[in-house]
N, C-alpha and C positions, 0 to 999 in steps of 0.2 A: 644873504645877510652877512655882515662882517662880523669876523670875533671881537673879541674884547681883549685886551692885554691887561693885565694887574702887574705885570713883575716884568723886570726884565736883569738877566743875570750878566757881569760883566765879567771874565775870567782876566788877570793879568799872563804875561807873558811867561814871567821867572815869582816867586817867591818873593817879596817886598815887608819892610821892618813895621812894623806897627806905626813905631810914627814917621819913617818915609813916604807914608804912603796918605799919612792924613790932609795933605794939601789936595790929595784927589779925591778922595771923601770928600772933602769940603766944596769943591768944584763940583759933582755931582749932585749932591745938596741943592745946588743955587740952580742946578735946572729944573722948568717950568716942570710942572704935573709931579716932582720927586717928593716924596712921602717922608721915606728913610733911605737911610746906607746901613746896612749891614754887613760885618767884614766877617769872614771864613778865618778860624785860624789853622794854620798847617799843621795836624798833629802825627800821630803814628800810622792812622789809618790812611791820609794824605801820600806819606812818606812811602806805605806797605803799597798801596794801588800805582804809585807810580813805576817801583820797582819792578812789578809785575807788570804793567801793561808794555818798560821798558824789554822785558826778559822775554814777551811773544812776540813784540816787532824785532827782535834780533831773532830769535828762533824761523818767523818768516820770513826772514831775509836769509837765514844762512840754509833754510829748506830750498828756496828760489834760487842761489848764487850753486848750490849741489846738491840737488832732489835725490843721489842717491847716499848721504849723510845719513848712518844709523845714531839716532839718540841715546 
């Protein structure tokens, strides 16, 4: 049996201005089966999670680049 899809989430690349970005809303809009657009905005918690996930991929790489590195 196949699943079902309801949603499907679009991530952009970089951070985009409210209204730079409303010609792409609106182009997703005008495709077949689209309901709504819903736009995410970037707040603190955006800001905090990338931070961090930026601060273990440098930690992983600086553990890899000299495994014997004390923290």
């Amino acid at each position: 049996m196949t699943d079902r899809i309801v949603s499907l989430n679009v991530v952009l690349e970089r951070e985009v201005r409210e209204d730079d970005c409303e010609s792409l809303v609106n182009a997703i809009k005008m495709l077949k089966g689209v309901l709504n657009v819903e736009k995410d905005v970037a707040d603190i918690a955006f800001y905090t999670a990338r931070s961090q996930a930026k601060l273990e991929l440098m930690n992983e790489i600086r553990d890899k680049l000299n495994p014997f590195a004390k923290h």
